[in-house]
VMD Tcl script that draws the C-alpha trace (Angstrom):
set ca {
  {58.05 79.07 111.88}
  {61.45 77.92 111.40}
  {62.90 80.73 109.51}
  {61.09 83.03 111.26}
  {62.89 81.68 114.27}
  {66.49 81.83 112.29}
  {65.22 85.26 111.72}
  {64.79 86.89 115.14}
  {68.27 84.80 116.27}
  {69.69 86.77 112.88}
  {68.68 90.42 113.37}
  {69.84 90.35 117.58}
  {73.29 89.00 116.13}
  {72.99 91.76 113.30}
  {73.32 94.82 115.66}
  {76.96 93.18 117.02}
  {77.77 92.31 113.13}
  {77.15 95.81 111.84}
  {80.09 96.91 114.32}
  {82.91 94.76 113.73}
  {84.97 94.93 110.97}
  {84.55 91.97 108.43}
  {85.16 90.51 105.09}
  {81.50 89.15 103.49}
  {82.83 87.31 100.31}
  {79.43 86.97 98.10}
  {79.16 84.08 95.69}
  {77.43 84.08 92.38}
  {77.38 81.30 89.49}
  {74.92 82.25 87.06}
  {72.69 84.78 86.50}
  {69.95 83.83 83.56}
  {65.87 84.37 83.51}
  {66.59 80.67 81.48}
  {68.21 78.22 83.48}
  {69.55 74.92 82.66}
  {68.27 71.53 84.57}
  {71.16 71.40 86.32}
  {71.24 75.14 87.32}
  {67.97 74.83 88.86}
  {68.68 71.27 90.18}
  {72.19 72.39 91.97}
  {70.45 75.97 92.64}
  {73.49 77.55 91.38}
  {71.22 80.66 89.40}
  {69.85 84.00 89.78}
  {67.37 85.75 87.68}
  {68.86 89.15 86.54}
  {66.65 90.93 88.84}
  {67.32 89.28 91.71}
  {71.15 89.64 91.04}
  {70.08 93.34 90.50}
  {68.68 93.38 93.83}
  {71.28 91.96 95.43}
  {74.06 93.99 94.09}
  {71.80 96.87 95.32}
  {71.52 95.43 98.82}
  {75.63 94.83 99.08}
  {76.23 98.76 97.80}
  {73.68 100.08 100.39}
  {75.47 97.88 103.04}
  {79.03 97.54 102.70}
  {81.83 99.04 101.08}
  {82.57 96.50 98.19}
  {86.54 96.09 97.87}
  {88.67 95.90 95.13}
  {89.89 92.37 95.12}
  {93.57 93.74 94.98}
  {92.94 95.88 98.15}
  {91.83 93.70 101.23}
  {93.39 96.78 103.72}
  {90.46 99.52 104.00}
  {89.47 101.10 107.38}
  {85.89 100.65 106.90}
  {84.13 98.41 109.26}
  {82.22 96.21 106.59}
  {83.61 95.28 103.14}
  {82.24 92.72 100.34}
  {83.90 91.27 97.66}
  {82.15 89.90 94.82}
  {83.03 86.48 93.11}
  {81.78 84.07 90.44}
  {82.24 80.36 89.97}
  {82.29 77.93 86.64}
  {82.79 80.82 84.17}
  {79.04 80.13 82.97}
  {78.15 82.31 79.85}
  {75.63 84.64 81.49}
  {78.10 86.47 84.11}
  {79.47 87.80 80.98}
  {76.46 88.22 78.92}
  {74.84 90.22 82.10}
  {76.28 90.36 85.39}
  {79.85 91.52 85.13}
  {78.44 94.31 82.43}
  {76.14 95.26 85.17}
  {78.87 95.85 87.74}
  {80.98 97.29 85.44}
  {78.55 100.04 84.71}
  {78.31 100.49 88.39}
  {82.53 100.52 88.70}
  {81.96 97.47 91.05}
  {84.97 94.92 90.84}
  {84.36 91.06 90.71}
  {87.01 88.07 90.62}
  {85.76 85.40 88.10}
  {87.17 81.29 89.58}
  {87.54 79.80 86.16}
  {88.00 76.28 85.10}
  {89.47 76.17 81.68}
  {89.16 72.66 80.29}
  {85.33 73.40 79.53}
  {85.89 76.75 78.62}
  {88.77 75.43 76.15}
  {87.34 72.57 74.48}
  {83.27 73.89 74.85}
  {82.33 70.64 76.46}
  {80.57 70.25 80.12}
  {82.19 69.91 83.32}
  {82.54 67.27 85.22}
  {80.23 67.95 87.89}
  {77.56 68.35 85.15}
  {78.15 65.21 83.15}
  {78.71 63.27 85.74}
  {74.79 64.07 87.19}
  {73.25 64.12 83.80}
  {74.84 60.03 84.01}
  {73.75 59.51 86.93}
  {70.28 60.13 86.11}
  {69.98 58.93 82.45}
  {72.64 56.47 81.95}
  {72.30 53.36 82.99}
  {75.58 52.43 82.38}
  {76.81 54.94 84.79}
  {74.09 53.97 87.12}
  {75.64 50.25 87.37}
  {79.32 51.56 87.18}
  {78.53 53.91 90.44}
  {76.99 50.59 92.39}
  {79.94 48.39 91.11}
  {82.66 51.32 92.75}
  {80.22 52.28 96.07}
  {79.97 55.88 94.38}
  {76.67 57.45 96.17}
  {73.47 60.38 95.03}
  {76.80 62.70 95.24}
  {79.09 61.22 92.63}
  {80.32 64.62 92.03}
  {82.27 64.79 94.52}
  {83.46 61.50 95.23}
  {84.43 60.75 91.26}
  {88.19 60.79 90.79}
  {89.82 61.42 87.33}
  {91.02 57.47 87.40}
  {87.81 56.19 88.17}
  {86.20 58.52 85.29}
  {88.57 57.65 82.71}
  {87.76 53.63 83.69}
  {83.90 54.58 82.85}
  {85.08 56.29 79.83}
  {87.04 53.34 78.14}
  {84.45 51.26 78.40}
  {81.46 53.71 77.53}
  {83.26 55.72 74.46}
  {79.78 56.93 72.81}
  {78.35 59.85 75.62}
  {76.18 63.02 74.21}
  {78.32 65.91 74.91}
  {76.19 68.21 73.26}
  {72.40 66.61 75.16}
  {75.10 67.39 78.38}
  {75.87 70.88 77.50}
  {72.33 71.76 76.75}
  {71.36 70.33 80.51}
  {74.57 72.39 82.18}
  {73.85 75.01 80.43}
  {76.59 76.89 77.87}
  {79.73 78.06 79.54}
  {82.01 81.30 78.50}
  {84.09 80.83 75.27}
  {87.66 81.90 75.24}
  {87.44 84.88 72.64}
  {84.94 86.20 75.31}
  {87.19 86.15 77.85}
  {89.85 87.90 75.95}
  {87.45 90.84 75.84}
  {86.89 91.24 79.28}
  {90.76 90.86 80.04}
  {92.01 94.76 80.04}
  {88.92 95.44 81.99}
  {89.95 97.71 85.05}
  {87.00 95.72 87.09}
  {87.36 92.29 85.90}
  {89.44 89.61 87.43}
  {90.08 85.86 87.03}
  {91.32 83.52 89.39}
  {92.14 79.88 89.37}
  {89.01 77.01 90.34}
  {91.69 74.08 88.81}
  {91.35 73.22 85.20}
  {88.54 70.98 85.64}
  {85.78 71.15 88.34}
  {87.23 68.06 90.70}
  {86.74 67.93 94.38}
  {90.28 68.44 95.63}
  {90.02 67.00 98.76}
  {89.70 63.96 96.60}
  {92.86 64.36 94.61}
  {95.86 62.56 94.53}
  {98.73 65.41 95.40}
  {100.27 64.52 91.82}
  {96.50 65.00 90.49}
  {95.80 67.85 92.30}
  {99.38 69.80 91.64}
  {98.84 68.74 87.74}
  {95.29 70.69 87.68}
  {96.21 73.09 89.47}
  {99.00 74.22 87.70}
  {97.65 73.45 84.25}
  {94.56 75.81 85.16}
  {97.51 78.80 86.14}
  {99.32 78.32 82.48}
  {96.12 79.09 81.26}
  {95.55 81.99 83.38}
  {98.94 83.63 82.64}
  {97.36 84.13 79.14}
  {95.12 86.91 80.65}
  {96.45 90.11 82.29}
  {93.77 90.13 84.72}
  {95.06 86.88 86.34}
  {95.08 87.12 90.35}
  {96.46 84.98 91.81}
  {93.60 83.68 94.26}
  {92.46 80.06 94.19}
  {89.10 79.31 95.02}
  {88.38 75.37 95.79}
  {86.07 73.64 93.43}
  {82.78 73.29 96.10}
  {84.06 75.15 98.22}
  {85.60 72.07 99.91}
  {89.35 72.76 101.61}
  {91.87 70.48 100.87}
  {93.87 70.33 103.79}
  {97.24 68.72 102.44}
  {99.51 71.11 100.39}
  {102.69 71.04 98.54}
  {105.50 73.54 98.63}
  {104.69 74.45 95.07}
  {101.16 75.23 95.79}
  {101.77 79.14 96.43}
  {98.36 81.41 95.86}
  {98.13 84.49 97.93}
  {94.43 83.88 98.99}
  {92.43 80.35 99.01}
  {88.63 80.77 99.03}
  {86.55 77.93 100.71}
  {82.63 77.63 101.27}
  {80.67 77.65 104.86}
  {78.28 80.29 104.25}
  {80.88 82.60 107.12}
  {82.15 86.12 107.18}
  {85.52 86.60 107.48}
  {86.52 88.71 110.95}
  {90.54 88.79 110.07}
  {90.85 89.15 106.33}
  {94.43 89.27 106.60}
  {94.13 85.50 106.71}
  {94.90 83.22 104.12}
  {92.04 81.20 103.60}
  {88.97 83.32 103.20}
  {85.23 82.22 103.47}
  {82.43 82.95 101.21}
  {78.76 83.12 101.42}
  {75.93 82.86 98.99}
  {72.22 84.55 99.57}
  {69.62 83.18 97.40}
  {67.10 86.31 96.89}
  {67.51 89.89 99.34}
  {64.35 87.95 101.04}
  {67.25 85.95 102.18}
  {69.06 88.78 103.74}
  {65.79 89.65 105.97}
  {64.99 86.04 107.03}
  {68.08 83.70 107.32}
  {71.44 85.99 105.83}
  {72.56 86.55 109.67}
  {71.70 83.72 111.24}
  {74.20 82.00 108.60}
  {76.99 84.17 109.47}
  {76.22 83.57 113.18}
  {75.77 79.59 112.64}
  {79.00 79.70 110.79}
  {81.20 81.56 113.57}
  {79.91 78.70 116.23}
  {80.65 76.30 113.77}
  {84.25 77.54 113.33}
  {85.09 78.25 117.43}
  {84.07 74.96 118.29}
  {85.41 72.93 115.09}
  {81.91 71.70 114.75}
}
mol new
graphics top color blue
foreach p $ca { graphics top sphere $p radius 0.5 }
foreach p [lrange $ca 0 end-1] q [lrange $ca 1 end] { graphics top cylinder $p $q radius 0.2 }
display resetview
């Protein structure tokens, strides 16, 4: 009853959304038929035919952009984008669109690409739930269900000293395996393939001290000046805005997460929004956007 509800409110708002000119950023992490734990705990997958499906929907509805050209007269445009550089976007879903001339802008955090160990986000939940270690550190520093993204590099490094002995390799096998670098040098001349900056580890920003957050960030852009498909576009790790910048901190485009359509994408900071299946689309995908604008107007 509830999302049929969400639905009617959706498709009235639809008919005024099909005739304003927008910006509908579409989110993707991985796309697998074998996800991880924590890919189906975080819900951060997509079978390949439902990615399929949904690439399908977003051709047959909007004119997907070129992440280098946000200026295009047509009333509705998408741009693609993937998070966490896991190793499926590569192994399937940016072969897909490239077959189908469809441009995409990979966020990348390099420190597990680099070194082939988990993220933080990941190792700190696969802790939480089997370490009870961790489980006693989190009580002793007030550090809730969401350590993710209330753990700071200081307070992980404290944990670390004192718990040296952790199973990367039980981790990566939860998270899932993330692109390796010599991978990413292949896709790097690709005409269709971009990669942007999601800091060199997966921290919450907001969370950051400003020397923390300046030393990620900018670590994360030397790597990125390796590739020649850099952009320079950061997206923030959760989608979470920090709201406190430095003058050094310079990208053209910042990319946050509300689940909202962008009405001026001439804007700086640009939102994105993710759709679980093209069921989605029919059922909830407008109500979202329409949710999201209220949300915005009245700073709720």
């Amino acid at each position: 009853m509830k999302n049929f509800l969400k639905s009617k409110i959706g498709n009235c708002y639809k008919f005024f959304f099909d005739y304003h000119e927008t910006l509908t950023v579409f989110l993707f992490h991985e796309v697998t038929d074998n996800p991880s734990n924590y890919q189906k705990r975080d819900k951060i997958f997509h079978r390949k035919k439902e990615f399929i499906d949904i690439i399908s929907w977003i051709e047959n509805n909007y004119n997907i952009i070129n992440p280098n050209k946000f200026h295009n007269s047509k009333k509705k445009n998408a741009l693609i984008t993937f998070d966490d550089g896991f190793k499926g976007i590569f192994d399937f879903a940016i072969p897909h669109l490239i077959k189908k001339k469809i441009s995409s802008i990979s966020f990348l955090n390099f420190r597990p690409i680099i070194k082939q160990e988990p993220n933080i986000v990941a190792t700190v939940q696969f802790l939480r739930d089997n370490n009870l270690n961790f489980m006693n550190f989190m009580k002793e520093n007030n550090l809730g269900e969401n350590v993710h993204l209330e753990i700071t590099p200081n307070l992980f490094k404290s944990f670390i000293f004192n718990n040296k002995k952790i199973d990367l390799d039980q981790i990566i096998i939860d998270q899932g395996k993330i692109v390796d670098y010599e991978t990413l040098k292949n896709f790097s001349d690709n005409e269709y393939v971009l990669f942007g900056n999601h800091m060199y580890e997966h921290w919450n920003s907001a969370k950051l001290s400003d020397e923390e957050f300046e030393y990620y960030f900018k670590k994360n852009n030397y790597e990125l000046l390796n590739f020649s498909n850099n952009i320079n576009f950061y997206a923030f790790p959760f989608g979470i805005l920090r709201k406190n910048f430095s003058n050094n901190f310079c990208p053209e485009r910042l990319f946050v997460f509300n689940n909202g359509v962008n009405y001026n994408y001439n804007e700086k900071i640009l939102d994105r929004i993710y759709i679980r299946n093209v069921k989605d689309v029919k059922d909830i995908f407008y109500y979202n956007i329409l949710r999201s604008k209220i949300k915005k107007k009245f700073n709720l």
